[in-house]
DRENLO-92624 format. One record per residue (C-alpha): x, y, z. Coordinates in nm, 2 decimals, always signed. Each point is the difference from the previous one (the first is absolute). Layout:
N
+--------+--------+--------+
|     c1 |     c2 |     c3 |
+--------+--------+--------+
|      X |      Y |      Z |
...
+--------+--------+--------+
This chain:
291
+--------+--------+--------+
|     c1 |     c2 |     c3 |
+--------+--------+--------+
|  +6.22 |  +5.40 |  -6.03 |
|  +0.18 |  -0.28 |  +0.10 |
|  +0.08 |  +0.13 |  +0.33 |
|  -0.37 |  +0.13 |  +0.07 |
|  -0.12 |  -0.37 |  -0.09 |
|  +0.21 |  -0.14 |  +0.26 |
|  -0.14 |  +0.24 |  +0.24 |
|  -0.32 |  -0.09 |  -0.07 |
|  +0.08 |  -0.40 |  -0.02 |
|  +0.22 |  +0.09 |  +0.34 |
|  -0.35 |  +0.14 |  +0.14 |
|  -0.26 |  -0.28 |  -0.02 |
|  +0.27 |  -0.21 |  +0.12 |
|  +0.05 |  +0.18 |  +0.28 |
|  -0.40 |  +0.05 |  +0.08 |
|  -0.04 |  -0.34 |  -0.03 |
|  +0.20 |  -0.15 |  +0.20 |
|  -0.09 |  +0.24 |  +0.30 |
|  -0.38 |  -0.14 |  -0.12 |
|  +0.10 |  -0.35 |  +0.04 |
|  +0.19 |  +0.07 |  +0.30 |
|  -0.26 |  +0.18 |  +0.15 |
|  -0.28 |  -0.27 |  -0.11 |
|  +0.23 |  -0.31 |  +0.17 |
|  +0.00 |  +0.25 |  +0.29 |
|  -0.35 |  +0.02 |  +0.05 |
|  -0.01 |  -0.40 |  -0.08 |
|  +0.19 |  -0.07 |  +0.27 |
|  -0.18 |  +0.25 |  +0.26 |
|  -0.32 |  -0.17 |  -0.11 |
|  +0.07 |  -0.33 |  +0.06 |
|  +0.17 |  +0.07 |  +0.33 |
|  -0.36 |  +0.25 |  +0.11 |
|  -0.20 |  -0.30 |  -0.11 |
|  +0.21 |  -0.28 |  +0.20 |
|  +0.01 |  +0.25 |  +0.30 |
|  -0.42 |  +0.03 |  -0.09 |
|  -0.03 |  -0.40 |  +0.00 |
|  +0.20 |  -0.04 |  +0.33 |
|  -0.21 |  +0.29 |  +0.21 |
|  -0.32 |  -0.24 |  -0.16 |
|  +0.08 |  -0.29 |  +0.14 |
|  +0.12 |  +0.11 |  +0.30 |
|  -0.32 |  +0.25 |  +0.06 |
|  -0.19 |  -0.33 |  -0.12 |
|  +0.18 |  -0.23 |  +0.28 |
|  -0.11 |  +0.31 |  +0.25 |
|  -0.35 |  -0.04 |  -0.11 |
|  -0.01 |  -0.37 |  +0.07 |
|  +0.14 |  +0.00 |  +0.32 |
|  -0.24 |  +0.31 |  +0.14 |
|  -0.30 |  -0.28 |  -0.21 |
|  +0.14 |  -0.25 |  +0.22 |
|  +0.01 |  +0.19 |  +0.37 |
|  -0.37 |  +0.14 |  -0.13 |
|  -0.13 |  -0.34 |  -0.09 |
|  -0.13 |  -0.14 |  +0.37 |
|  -0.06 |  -0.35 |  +0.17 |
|  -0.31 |  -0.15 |  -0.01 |
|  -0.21 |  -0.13 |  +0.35 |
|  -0.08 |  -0.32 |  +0.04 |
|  -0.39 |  -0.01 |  +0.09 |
|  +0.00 |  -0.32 |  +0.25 |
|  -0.16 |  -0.09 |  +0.35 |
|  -0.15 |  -0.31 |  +0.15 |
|  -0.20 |  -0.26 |  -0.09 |
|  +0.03 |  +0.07 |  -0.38 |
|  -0.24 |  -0.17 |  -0.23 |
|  +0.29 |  +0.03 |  -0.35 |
|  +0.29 |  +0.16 |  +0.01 |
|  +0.16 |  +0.12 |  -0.36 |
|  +0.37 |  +0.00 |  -0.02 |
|  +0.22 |  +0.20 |  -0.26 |
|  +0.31 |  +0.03 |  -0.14 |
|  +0.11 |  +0.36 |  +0.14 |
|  -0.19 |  +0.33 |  -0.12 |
|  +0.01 |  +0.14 |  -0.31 |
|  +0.05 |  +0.37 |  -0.11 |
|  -0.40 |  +0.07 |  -0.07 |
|  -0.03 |  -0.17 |  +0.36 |
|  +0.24 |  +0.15 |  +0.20 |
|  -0.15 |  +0.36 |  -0.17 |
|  -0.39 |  -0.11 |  +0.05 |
|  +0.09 |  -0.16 |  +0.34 |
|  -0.22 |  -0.31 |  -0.10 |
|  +0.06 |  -0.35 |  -0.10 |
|  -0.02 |  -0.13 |  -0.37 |
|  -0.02 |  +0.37 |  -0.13 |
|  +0.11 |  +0.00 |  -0.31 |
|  -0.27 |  +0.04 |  -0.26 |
|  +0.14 |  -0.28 |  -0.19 |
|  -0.03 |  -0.23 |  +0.29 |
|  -0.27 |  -0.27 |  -0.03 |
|  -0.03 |  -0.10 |  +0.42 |
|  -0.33 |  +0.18 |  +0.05 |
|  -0.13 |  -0.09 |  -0.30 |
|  +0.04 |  -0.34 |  +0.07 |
|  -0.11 |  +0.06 |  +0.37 |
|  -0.31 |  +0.13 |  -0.11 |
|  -0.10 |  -0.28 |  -0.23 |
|  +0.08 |  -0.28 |  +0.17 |
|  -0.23 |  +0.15 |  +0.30 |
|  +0.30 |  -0.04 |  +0.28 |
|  -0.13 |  +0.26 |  +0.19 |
|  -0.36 |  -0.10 |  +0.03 |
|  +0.11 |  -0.36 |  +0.06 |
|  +0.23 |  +0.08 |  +0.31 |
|  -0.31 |  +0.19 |  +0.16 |
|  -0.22 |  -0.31 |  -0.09 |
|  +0.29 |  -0.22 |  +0.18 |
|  -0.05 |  +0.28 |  +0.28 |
|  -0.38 |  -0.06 |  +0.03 |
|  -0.06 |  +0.37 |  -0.08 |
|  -0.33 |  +0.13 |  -0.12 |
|  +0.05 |  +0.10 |  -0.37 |
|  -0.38 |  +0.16 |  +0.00 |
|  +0.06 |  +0.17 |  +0.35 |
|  +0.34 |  +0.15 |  -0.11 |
|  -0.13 |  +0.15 |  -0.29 |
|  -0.22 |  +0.18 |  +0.23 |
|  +0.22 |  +0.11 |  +0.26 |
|  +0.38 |  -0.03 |  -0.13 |
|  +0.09 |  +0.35 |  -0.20 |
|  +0.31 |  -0.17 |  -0.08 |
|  -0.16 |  -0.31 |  -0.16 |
|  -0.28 |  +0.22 |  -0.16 |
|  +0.30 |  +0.15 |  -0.22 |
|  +0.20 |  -0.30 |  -0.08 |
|  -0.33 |  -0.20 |  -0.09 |
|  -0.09 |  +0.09 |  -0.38 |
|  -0.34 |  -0.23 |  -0.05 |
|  -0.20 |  -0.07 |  +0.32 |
|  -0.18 |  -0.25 |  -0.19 |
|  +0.30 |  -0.21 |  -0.02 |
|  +0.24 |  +0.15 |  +0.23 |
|  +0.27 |  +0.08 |  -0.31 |
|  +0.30 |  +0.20 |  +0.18 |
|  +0.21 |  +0.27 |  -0.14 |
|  +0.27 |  +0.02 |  +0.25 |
|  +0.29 |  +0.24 |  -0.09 |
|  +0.31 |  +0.04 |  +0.08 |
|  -0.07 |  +0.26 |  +0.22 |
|  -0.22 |  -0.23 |  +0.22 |
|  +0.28 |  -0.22 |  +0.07 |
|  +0.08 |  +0.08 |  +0.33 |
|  -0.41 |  +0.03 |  +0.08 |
|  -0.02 |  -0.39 |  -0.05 |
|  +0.17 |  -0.02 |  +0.35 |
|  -0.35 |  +0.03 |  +0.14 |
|  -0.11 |  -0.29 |  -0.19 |
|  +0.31 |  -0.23 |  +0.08 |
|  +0.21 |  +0.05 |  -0.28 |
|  +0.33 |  +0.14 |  -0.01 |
|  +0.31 |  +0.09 |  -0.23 |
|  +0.38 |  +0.01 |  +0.11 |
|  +0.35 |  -0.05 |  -0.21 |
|  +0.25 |  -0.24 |  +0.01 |
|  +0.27 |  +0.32 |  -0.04 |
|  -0.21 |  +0.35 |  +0.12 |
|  +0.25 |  +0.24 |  -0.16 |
|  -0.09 |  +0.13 |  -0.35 |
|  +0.20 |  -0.07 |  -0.35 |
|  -0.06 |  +0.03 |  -0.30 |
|  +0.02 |  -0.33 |  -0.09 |
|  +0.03 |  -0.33 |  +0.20 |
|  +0.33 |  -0.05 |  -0.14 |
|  +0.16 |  +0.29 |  +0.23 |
|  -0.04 |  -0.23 |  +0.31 |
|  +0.28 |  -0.19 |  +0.08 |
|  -0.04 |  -0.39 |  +0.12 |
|  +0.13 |  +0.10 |  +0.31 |
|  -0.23 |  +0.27 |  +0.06 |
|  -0.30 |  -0.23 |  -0.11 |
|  +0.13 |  -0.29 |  +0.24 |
|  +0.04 |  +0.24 |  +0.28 |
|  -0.32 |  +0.10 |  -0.01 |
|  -0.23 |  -0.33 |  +0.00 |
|  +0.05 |  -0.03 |  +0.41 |
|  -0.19 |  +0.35 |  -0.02 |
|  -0.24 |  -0.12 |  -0.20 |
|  -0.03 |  -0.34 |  +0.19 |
|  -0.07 |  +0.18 |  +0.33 |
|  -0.30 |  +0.19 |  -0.18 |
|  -0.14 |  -0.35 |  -0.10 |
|  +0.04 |  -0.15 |  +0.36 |
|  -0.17 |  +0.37 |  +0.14 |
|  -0.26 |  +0.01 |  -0.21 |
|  -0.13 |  -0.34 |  +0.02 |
|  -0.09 |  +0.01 |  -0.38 |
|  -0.17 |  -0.29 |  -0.13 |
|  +0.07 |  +0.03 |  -0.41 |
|  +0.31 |  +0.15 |  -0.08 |
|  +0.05 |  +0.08 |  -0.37 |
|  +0.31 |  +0.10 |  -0.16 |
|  -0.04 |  +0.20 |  -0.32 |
|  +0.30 |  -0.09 |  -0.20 |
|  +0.19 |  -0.35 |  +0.02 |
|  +0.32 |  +0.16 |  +0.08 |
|  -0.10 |  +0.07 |  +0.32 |
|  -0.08 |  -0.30 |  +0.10 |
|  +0.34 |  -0.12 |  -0.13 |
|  +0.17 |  +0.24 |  +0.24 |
|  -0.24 |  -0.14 |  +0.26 |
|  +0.12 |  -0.38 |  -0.13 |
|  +0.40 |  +0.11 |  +0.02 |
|  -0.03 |  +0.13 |  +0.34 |
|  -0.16 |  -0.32 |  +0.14 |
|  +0.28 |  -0.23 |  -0.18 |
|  +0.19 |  +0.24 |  +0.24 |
|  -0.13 |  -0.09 |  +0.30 |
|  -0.09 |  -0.38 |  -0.10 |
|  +0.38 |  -0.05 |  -0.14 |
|  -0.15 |  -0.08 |  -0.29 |
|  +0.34 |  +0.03 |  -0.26 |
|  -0.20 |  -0.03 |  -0.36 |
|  -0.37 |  +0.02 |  -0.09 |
|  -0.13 |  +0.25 |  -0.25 |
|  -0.43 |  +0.00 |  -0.08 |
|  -0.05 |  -0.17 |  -0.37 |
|  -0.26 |  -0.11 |  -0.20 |
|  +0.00 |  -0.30 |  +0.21 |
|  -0.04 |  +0.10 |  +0.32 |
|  -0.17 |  +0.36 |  -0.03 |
|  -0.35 |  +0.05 |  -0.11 |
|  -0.18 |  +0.37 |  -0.01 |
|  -0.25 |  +0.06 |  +0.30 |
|  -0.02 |  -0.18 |  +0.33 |
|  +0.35 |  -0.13 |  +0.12 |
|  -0.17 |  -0.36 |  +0.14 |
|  +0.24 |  -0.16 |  +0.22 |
|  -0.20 |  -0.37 |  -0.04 |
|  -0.02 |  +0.02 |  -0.35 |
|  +0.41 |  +0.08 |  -0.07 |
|  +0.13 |  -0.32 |  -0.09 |
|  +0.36 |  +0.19 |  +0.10 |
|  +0.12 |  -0.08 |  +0.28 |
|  +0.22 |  +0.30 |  +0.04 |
|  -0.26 |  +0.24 |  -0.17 |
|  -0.25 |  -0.17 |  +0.32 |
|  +0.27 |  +0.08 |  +0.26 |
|  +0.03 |  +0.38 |  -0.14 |
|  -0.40 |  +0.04 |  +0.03 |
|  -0.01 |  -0.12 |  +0.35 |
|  +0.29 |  +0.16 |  +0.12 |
|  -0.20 |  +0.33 |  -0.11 |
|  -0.32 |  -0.11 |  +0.15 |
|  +0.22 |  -0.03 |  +0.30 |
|  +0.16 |  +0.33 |  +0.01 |
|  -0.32 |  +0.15 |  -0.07 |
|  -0.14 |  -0.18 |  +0.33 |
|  -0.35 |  +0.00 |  -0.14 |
|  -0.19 |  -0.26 |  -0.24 |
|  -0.01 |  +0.23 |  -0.29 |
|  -0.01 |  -0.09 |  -0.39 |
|  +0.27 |  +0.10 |  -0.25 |
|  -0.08 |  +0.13 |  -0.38 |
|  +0.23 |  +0.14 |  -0.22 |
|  -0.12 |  +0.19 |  -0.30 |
|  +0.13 |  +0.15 |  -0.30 |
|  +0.08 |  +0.34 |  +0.01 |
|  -0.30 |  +0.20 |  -0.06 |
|  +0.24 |  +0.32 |  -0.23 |
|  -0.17 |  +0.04 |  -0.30 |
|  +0.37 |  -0.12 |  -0.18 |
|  -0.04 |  -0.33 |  +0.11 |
|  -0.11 |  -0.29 |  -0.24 |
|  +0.12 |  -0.31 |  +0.11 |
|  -0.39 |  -0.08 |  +0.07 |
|  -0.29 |  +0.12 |  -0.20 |
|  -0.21 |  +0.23 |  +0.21 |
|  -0.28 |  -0.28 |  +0.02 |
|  +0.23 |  -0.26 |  +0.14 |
|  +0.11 |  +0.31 |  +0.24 |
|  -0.39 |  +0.01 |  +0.06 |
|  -0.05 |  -0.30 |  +0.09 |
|  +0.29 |  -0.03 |  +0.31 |
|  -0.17 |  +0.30 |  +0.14 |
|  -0.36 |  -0.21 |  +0.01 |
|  +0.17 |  -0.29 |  +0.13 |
|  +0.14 |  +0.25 |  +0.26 |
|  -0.32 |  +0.17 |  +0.05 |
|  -0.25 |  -0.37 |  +0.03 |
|  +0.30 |  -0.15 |  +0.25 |
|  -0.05 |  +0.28 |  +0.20 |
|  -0.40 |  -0.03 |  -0.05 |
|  +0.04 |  -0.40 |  +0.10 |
|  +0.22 |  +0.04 |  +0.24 |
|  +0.14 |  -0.30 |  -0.07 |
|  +0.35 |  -0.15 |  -0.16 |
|  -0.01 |  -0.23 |  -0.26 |
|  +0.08 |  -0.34 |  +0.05 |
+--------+--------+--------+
């Protein structure tokens, strides 16, 4: 009896074991399928980005002579490089804002066009007016490089697409403002807007550059949103920077920095955002700088 109990005890002992053995076993496979899983992920992940990245494609600048405005941006975005058009992004407020403030139907009044005769004759203008009563616009991103044929262009301080701004490096940004100079000085544009502040502090670091100009950095003190007014800077060195672009750009041409127009911005409320792009819009109506 004794013996047989032993047997038995001997038994379950013995089945046991083999389960636990056999359970830390299968542990141990597990873990290692699932770390080999995780490292096939990432690495078919990495794959995916990099054929997203050679898929994803520059975006054109849309410039020629004698431009009217000229709207300057960081470097495309992902919606933008995919749509091949400006501003995109559904989020993006720049046509909105273009459309309400009237910009387009105040560079063809600076251009003496016919509003009433276009409306008549112009397909183009026929589907970007909304109202003919009062001339409202709905222009869309995918008119942007349409505007050319009313003076108004788009180009990119960088023209290669990232996800984010942050991908460029400063010396990729820096190398590229002589391009973007030489499109300025071609085009004879006579507004130039740049839609985001860091651009034109790329713009302001370059000429320290070439003016030997050791510190200076835009502040609350010497910056203000909109036009860039050479007689009003009370900064000397900020003055020299201005003119040494006006230079460059061999043409009399006026300088406005804006906020960026991506929905994630909120430095300024979108009336304040408003009312730059109506300053913009009645200087180019005017046709004159304030004094």
């Amino acid at each position: 009896m004794t013996r047989n109990l032993r047997s038995v005890i001997q038994s379950f002992k013995y089945d046991g074991g083999e389960e636990t053995k056999t359970k830390a076993v299968g542990i141990t496979r597990n873990a290692s399928t699932s770390a080999g899983k995780n490292r096939i992920n990432k690495a078919n992940s990495k794959k995916k980005l990099d054929l997203e990245e050679k898929q994803y494609r520059d975006l054109a600048p849309s410039i020629k002579q004698d431009l009217s405005l000229l709207f300057i941006g960081y470097n495309p975005g992902l919606e933008s490089s995919i749509q091949q058009h400006h501003y995109a992004h559904f989020t993006n407020l720049f046509y909105k804002l273009l459309n309400q403030s009237e910009v387009l139907i105040k560079v063809l009044k600076s251009n003496q066009a016919n509003l009433n005769q276009l409306l008549k004759e112009d397909e183009l203008f026929q589907e970007l007016v909304e109202d003919p009563l009062t001339f409202k616009t709905r222009v869309k991103p995918v008119h942007d490089f349409d505007l050319i044929k009313y003076d108004i262009g788009f180009t990119d301080l960088v023209l290669r697409c990232t996800r984010t701004a942050q991908e460029l490096s400063m010396k990729e940004k820096l190398e590229n403002v002589p391009r973007l100079l030489s499109e300025f000085k071609e085009s004879k544009t006579k507004h130039l807007v740049f839609i985001g502040k860091g651009i034109w502090e790329i713009i302001v670091k370059y000429m320290c550059q070439v003016l030997n100009i050791s510190k200076f950095k835009l502040t609350k003190e010497n910056f203000v949103w909109g036009l860039q007014n050479e007689k009003l800077c009370s900064d000397l060195q900020y003055r020299k920077i201005i003119a040494k672009m006006t230079e460059l750009c061999e043409c009399d041409n006026r300088i406005y920095v804006f906020p960026n127009t991506s929905g994630l911005v909120t430095s300024l409320t979108y009336h304040e955002k408003l009312q730059l792009w109506n300053n913009l819009g009645n200087d180019i109506l005017t046709g004159e700088l304030k004094k």
